[in-house]
C-alpha positions as CSV (number, residue, x, y, z in Angstrom):
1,X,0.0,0.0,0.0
2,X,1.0,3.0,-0.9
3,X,1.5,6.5,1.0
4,X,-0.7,9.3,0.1
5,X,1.6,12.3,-0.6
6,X,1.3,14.9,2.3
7,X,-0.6,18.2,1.0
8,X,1.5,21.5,0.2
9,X,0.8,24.4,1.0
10,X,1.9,28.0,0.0
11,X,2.9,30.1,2.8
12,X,1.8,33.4,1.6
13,X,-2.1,32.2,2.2
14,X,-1.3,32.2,6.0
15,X,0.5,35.4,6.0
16,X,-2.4,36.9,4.4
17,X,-5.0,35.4,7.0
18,X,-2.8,36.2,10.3
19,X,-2.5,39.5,9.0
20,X,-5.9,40.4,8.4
21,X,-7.0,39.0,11.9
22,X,-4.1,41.1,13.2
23,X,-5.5,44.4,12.0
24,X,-9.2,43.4,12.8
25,X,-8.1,43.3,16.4
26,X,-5.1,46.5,16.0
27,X,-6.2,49.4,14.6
28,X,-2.5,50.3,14.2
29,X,-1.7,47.3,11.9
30,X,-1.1,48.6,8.7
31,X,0.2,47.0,5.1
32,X,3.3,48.6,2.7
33,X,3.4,47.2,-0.7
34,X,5.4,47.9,-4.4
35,X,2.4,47.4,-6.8
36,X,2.6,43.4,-5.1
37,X,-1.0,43.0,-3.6
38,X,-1.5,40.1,-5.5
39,X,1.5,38.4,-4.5
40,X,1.9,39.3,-1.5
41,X,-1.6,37.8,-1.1
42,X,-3.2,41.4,0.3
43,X,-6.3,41.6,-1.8
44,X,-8.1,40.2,1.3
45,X,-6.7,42.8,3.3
46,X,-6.9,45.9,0.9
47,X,-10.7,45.0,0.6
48,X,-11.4,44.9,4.6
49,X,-9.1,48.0,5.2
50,X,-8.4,49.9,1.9
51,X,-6.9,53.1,4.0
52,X,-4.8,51.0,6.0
53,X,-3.1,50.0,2.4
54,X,-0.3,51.9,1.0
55,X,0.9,50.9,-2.4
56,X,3.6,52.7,-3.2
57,X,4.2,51.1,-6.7
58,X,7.6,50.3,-8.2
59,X,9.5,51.8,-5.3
60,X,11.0,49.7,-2.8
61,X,13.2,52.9,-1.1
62,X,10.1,54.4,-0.8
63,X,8.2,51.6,0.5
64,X,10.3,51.1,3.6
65,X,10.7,54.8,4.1
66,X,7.2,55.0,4.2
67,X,7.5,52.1,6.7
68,X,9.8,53.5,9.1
69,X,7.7,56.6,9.0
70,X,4.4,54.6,9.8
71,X,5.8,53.1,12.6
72,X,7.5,56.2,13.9
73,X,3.6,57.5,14.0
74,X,2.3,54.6,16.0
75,X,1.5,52.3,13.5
76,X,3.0,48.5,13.2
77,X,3.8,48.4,9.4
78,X,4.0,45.2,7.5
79,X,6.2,45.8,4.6
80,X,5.2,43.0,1.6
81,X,7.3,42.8,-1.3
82,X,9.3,40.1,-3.8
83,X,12.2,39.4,-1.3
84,X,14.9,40.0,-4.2
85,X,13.3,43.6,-4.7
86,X,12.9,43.9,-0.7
87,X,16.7,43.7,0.4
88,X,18.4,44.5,-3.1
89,X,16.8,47.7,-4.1
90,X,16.1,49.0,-0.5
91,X,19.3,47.5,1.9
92,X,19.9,51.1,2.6
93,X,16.6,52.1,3.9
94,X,16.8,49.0,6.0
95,X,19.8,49.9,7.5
96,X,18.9,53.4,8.2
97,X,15.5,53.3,8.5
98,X,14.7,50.4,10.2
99,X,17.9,48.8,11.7
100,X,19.8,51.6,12.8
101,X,16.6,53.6,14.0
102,X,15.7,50.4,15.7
103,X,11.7,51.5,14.2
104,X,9.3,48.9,14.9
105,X,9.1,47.7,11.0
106,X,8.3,44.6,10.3
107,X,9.7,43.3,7.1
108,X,7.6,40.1,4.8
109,X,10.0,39.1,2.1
110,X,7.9,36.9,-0.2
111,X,8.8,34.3,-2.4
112,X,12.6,34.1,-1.4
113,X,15.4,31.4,-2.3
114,X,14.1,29.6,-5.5
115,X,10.5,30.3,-6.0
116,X,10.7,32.8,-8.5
117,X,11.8,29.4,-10.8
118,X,12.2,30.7,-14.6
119,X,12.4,34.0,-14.0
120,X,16.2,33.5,-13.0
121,X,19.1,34.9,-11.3
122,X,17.7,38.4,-11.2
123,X,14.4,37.1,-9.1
124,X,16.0,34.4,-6.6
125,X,16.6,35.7,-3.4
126,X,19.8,33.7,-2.2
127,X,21.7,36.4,-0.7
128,X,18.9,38.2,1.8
129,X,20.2,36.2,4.8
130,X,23.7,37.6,4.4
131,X,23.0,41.1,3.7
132,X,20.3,41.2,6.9
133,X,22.6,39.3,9.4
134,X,25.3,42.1,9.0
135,X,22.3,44.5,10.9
136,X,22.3,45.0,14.0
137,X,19.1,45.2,16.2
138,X,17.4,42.9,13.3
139,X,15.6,39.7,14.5
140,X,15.4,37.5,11.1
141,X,13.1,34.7,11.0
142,X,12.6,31.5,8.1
143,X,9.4,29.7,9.5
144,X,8.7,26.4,7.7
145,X,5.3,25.8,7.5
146,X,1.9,27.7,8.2
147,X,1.8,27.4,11.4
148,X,5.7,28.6,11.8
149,X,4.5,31.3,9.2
150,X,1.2,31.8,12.0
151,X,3.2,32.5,15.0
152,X,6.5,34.0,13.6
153,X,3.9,36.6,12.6
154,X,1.7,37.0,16.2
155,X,5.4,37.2,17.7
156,X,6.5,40.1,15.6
157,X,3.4,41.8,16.3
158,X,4.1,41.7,19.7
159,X,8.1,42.5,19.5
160,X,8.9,46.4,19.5
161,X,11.5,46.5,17.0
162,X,12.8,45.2,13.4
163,X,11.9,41.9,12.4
164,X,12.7,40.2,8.7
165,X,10.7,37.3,8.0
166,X,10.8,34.8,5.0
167,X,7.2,34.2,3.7
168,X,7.8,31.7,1.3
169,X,5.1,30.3,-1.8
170,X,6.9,27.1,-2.6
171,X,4.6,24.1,-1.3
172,X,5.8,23.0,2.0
173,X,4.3,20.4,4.1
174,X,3.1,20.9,7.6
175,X,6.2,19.8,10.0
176,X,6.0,17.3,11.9
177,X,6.5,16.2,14.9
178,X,4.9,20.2,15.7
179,X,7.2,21.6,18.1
180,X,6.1,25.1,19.3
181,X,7.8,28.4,17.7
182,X,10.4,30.0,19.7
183,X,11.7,33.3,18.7
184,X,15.7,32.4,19.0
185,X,15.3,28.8,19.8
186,X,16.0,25.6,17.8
187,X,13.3,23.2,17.7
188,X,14.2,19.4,17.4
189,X,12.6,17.5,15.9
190,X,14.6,14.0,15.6
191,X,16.9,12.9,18.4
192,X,20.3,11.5,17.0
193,X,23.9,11.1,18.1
194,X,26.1,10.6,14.7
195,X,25.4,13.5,12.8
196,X,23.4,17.0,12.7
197,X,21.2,18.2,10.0
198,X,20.5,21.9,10.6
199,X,17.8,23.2,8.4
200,X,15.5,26.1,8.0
201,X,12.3,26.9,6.1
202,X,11.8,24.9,2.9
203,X,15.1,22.8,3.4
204,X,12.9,20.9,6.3
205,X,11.4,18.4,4.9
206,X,15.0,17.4,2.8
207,X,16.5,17.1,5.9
208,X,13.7,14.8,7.9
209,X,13.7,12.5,4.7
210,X,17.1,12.3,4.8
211,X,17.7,11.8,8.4
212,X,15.0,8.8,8.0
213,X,16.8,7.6,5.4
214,X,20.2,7.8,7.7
215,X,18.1,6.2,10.4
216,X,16.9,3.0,8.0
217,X,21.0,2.4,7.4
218,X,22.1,2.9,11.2
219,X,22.9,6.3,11.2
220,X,21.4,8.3,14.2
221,X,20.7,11.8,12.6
222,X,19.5,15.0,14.9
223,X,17.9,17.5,12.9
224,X,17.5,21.1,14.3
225,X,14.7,22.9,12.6
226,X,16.7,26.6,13.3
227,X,13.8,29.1,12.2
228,X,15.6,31.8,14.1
229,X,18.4,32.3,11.8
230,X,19.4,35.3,14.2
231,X,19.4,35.5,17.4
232,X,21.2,32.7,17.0
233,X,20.9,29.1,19.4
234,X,24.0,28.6,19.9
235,X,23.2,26.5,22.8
236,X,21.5,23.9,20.5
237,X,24.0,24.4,17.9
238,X,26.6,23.9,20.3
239,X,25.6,20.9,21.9
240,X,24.9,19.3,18.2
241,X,28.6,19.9,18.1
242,X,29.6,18.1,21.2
243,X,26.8,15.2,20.9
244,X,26.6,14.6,17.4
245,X,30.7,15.1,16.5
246,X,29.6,16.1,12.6
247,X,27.1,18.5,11.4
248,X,25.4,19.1,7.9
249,X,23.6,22.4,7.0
250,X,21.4,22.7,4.7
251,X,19.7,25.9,3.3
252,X,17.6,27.9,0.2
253,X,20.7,30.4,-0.2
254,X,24.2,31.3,-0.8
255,X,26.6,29.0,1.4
256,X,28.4,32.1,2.2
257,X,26.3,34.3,5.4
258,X,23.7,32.3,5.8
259,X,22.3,30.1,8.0
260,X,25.4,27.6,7.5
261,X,27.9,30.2,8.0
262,X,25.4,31.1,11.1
263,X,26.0,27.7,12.2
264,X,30.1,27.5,11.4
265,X,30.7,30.9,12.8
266,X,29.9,29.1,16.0
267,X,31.0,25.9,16.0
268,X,35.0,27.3,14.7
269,X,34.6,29.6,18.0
270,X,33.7,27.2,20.9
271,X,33.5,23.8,19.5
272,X,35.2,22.8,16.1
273,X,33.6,19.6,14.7
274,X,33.6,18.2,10.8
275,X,30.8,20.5,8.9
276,X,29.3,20.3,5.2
277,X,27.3,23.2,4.4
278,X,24.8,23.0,1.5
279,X,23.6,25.9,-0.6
280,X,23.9,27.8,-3.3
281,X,27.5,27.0,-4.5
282,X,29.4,30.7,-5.4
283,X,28.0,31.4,-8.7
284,X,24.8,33.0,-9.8
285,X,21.4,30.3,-10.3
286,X,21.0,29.2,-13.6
287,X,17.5,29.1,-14.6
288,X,14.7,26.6,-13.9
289,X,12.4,25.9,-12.1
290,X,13.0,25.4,-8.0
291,X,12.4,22.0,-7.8
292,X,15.8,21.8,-10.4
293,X,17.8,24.5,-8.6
294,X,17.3,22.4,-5.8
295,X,18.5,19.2,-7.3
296,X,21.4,21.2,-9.3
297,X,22.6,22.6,-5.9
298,X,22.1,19.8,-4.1
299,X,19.9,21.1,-1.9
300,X,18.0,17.7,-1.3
301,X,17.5,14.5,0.8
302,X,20.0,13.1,-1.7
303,X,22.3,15.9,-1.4
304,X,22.2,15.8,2.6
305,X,22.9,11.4,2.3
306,X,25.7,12.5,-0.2
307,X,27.3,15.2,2.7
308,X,26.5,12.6,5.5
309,X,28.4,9.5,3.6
310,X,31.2,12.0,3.3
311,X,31.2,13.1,6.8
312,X,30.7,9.4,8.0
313,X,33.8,8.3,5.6
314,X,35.9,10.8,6.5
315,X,36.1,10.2,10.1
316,X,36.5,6.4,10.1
317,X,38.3,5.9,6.4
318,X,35.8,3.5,5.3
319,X,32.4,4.3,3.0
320,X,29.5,5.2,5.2
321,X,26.2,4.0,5.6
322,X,24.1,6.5,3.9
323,X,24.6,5.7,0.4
324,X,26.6,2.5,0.3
């Protein structure tokens, strides 16, 4: 018998619902927008509360200007845009603006890593996590599923200050087990003591298959689901490091400042261990769709039993488990 294929689900739709219940209870909660209300699903919202709406068009500086200003009148402004667009054409603003003013802005990137497919190099959004973890004051969030996507957003709502958040539209199963969402806290959600998959947003569900996969050849995998790609757990990183001897990251972005350099930044401080970080290899995407970027990048359960076999062979001199 087979197993029916778990449903997908595009994380945008549960943006657009949390946010509309958000500003049906907050009369300060307030939408900023470049000509996106259709993809950054607000057409719900710009019906219910058309002056709470302001699309600013093709102007990303503009839009988190008018951001910062929002929120330095009281309101809590949720700024929607293509996450390429977002952090590209508007990383000054951010800095200024938001970061360095510490304004309580809260910033929705949509559709970032891959999901953009065809459209190519120009649209991915593979370097957002690197230019954003060089700010200080800004909390950066990559929730994997609807409900991560849920209460990332009811947290932010609540935190005074800036807040980045990766609303992504590629299908993504619900996570399971469902371990409660903790701003700065790794959740885990498989015990192991050989090896360490750290993963974030849509690289989740790569990583469990994978660590099953490890498990079915006698490999004990952990895998951290970090959703808090800043702050930082280091406490969970660094005990993946001392329990686990070899850890494997595994992300929708650039190797370089992301959530594996994150992860390495640590470990080479307090606790050096064997690491493989997969990603986005130094060279811009080619295009396709992201289901190929994925496989071309190696940004799959294959790609994590390819870094584990290495890991596993390296240490003892023999071919590992995972793939032999």
């Amino acid at each position: 018998m087979t197993t029916a294929a778990p449903a997908l689900h595009d994380c945008r739709k549960v943006f657009a619902q949390t946010l509309v219940e958000l500003a049906e209870q907050d009369p300060r909660t307030v939408a900023v927008c470049n000509d996106s209300v259709g993809s950054s699903n607000l057409k719900e919202f710009a019906g219910r509360f058309p002056d709470r709406l302001i699309n600013v068009g093709i102007a990303e500086q503009t839009m988190v200007g008018a951001g910062a200003g929002l929120a330095n009148g009281g309101r809590i402004p949720y700024v929607c845009a293509a996450s390429p667009f977002l952090t590209g054409r508007a990383l000054e603003q951010i800095k200024a603006d938001v970061a360095y003013s510490r304004t309580n802005v809260k910033l929705c990137a949509m559709s970032p890593g891959f999901a953009y497919g065809q459209l190519g190099p120009t649209h991915h959004s593979v370097e957002d996590l690197a230019w954003l973890r060089t700010l200080p004051e800004m909390t950066i969030l990559v929730p994997a599923d609807p409900a991560e996507t849920r209460e990332a957003l009811l947290w932010a709502h609540e935190y005074d200050g800036p807040v980045f958040i990766r609303i992504g539209r590629t299908g993504v199963p619900d996570v399971a087990p469902r371990v409660p969402f903790r701003v700065g806290k790794a959740a885990t959600l498989r015990e192991g003591t050989d090896l360490t998959v750290i993963a974030a947003g849509t690289t989740i569900p790569a990583a469990l298959e994978a660590a099953d996969k490890l498990t079915a050849a006698g490999v004990s995998a952990r895998v951290l689901n970090l959703s808090t790609i800043k702050p930082l757990d280091e406490d969970a990183v660094l005990a993946a490091a001392r329990e686990t001897g070899r850890i494997i990251t595994v992300e929708e972005h650039n190797v370089h400042g992301g959530l594996g350099s994150a992860v390495a930044e640590t470990v080479v401080a307090h606790h050096p261990v064997p690491m493989r970080l997969l990603g986005v290899a130094d060279e811009f995407t080619p295009t396709g769709s992201a289901s190929f970027l994925a496989e071309h990048f190696g940004i799959t359960a294959e790609g994590v039993l390819r870094a584990a076999d290495d890991l596993l062979e390296s240490a003892t001199g023999t071919p590992g488990a995972a793939t032999s």
